[in-house]
C-alpha positions, 0 to 999 in steps of 0.5 A: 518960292523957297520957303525958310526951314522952320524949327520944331518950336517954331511948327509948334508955336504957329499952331497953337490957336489950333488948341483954342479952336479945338477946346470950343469943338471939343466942348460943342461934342460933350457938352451941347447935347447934354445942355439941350437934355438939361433943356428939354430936348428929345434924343431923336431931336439931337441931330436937328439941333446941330444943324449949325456945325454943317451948314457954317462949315459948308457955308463959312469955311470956303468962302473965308478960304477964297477970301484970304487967298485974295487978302494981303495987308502989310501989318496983319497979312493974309489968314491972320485977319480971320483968325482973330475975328473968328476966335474972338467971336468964339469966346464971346459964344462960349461965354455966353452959351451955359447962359442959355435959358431956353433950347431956342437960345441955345440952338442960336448961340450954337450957330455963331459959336460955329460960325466963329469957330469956321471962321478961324479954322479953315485958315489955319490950314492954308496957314500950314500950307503957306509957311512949310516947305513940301518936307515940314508939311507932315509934321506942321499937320500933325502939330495940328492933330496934337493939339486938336488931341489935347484941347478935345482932351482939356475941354472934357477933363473941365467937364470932368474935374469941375464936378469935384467941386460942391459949388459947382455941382448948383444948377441955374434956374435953367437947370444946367449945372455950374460945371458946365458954365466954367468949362465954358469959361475956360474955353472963351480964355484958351480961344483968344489967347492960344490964337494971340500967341501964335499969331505974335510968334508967327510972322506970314510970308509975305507975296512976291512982287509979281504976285502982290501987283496980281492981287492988286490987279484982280476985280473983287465983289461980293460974289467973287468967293463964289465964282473961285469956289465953283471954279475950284469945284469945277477944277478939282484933283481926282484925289479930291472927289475921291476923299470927299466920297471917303468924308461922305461916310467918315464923317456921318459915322463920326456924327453917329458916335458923337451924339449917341455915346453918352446916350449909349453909356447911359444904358450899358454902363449906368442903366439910367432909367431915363436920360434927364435924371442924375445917373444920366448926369453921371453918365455925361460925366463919365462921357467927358473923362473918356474924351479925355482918355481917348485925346490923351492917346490922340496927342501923344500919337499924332506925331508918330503917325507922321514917322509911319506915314512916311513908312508905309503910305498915308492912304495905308495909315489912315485906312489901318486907323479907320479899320481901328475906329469900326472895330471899337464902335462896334465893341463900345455898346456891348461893354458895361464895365467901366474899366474895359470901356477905356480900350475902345475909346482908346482906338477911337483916340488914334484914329482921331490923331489920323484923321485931323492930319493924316488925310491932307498929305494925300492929297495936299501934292495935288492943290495950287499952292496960289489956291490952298486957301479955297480948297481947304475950304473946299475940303471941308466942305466935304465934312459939313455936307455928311454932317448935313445929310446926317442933320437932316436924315438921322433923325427919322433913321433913329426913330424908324429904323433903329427903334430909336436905341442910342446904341443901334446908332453907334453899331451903324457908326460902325459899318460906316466908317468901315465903308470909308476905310475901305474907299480909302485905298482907291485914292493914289496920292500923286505925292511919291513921299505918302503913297 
């Protein structure tokens, strides 16, 4: 099929609820672990508690993915359905989640919070997939990163600016402070709202006639996700079991920063000398503005890294921008001023805008187009099993064998993502375009 060419504000406008989506990510990274302190967890307890993400990714996202390659409604059309179903599910977790007044409640509205947020997620990259000719792919990926760059960057600014305010610097009798219950607010609006608009402005293709009376053909049951996912597995592109070994140790490192820097701020930077009183406060705080800083850096060069992409080679974009990542890990423990702090993070935002785009157009050549929906549930897949082991693992690694010092996690972060960068130039993109 000749798909349309689409305007650059068309790409745009079909990627909005991507904002949505990522706003709820980006306040599940700043704002669960401080709300699980606020409720008395412990720092090695951290990992266990956000099990959630892992498992609804893994569980979630490829069976949604095979199930809207097989859907097809006239009106609503094929991802659609599972974009409103899962945002608004969203909003309602992200309501309700500063609510929580026990780290039980808290845990379980973090699962359908996550559940949700898969549930409208892994469509929207087949989405992209659908509507863009081979030569718009890169820019509709890109679109994503930009605004993954700026919900990651509005959500901790939220966390950031609404503690400006006397009002909401009041705790609930749970002991979470009322910055957190209106960035949490915010979310549950920009979620509905940003997938609303791209879902009004952005009509679906519909399937040919051949293919529409196939779907009609086909037998579906219960298990029949399941049965395409393993066949899928089974069929998988070369390039694909070698991104999932470059996921494997990305993505544990990704979990390693995400859960430890502000623990890490907390020592370097504040000398708290514990992580429940108002110097640790102060650190989450601090934490939320360089989220900020680094997604500002991570929109305003998301679209760039299309233009060297298409220059020197995907696989050579994203190994440059891990080897970026390894390098500001290893630094952002060992500063304690607040003003250089921001360097780091600063590489830390690029290689952000890489890796939510750049790693799909390596590989992107070697997916069939009538299964785009099954593996982009398939590669994320390849992200919630790091996440997992990291869930089930790192724990004791924290306790054992990093004596339990935040900053020794982010130092291993590090070296990881280093590994990753270099496993990176193993894959061949069949795509002559982005090798």
């Amino acid at each position: 099929m000749n798909k349309p060419h689409l305007s650059f504000w068309q790409i745009i406008n079909m990627n909005v609820g991507f904002f949505g989506i990522q706003y709820s990510f980006s306040l599940q990274q700043n704002a669960v672990n401080p709300i699980y302190k606020f409720l008395g967890a412990e720092n090695g307890d951290l990992p266990i508690l956000q099990i959630a993400g892992p498992v609804t990714g893994l569980l979630v996202q490829p069976i949604i993915g095979a199930w809207s390659d097989k859907t097809w409604h006239p009106k609503w059309g094929r991802r659609k359905p599972f974009f409103l179903i899962g945002a608004l599910f969203c909003s309602l977790g992200l309501f309700l989640f500063p609510f929580s007044s026990a780290l039980w409640m808290a845990v379980g509205l973090l699962w359908i919070l996550d559940a949700a947020n898969n549930t409208a997620m892994e469509p929207y990259r087949a989405f992209v997939a659908d509507k863009l000719n081979h030569n718009q792919q890169p820019l509709g990926f890109q679109a994503q990163s930009f605004f993954t760059g700026l919900g990651q960057c509005l959500a901790p600014l939220s966390l950031f600016a609404c503690q400006s305010f006397a009002f909401f610097n009041k705790e609930s009798s749970a002991g979470i402070p009322y910055w957190v219950f209106a960035s949490f607010l915010f979310g549950a609006v920009f979620s509905i709202i940003s997938m609303l608009w791209s879902t009004s402005t952005t009509p679906e293709i519909p399937p040919s006639p051949e293919a529409l009376q196939e779907l009609k053909s086909e037998k579906f049951s219960i298990f029949s996700p399941f049965i395409t996912i393993a066949q899928a597995v089974k069929d998988m592109p070369v390039n694909m079991w070698k991104l999932s070994l470059v996921y494997l140790f990305q993505w544990y490192a990704l979990k390693c920063y995400w859960d430890y820097r502000d623990l890490t701020l907390a020592t370097s930077i504040f000398h708290a000398p514990d992580y429940t009183g108002a110097l640790y406060k102060e650190a989450v705080a601090f934490g939320s503005l360089l989220s900020t800083w680094s997604n500002v850096f991570t929109f305003c060069s998301a679209f760039a890294l299309v233009w060297f992409a298409k220059k020197l080679g995907a696989k050579n974009v994203h190994t440059f921008c891990l080897l970026v990542a390894a390098v500001s890990f290893y630094f952002i423990p060992q500063i304690n001023d607040k003003f250089y702090i921001y360097l780091p993070i600063l590489g830390f935002g690029l290689a952000w805008a890489c890796i939510m785009g750049i790693p799909y157009l390596m590989i992107i050549s070697d997916i069939p187009k009538n299964k785009y929906g099954v593996y982009m549930g398939i590669i994320n897949m390849m992200i919630c099993i790091p996440m997992f082991v990291y869930a089930a693992s790192f724990g004791w690694v924290f306790n054992h064998i990093l004596e339990a010092k935040p900053e020794y996690a982010i130092y291993a972060g590090s070296v990881l993502i280093l590994i990753a960068a270099i496993l990176t130039q193993t894959i061949k993109p069949s795509n002559n375009y982005f090798k």
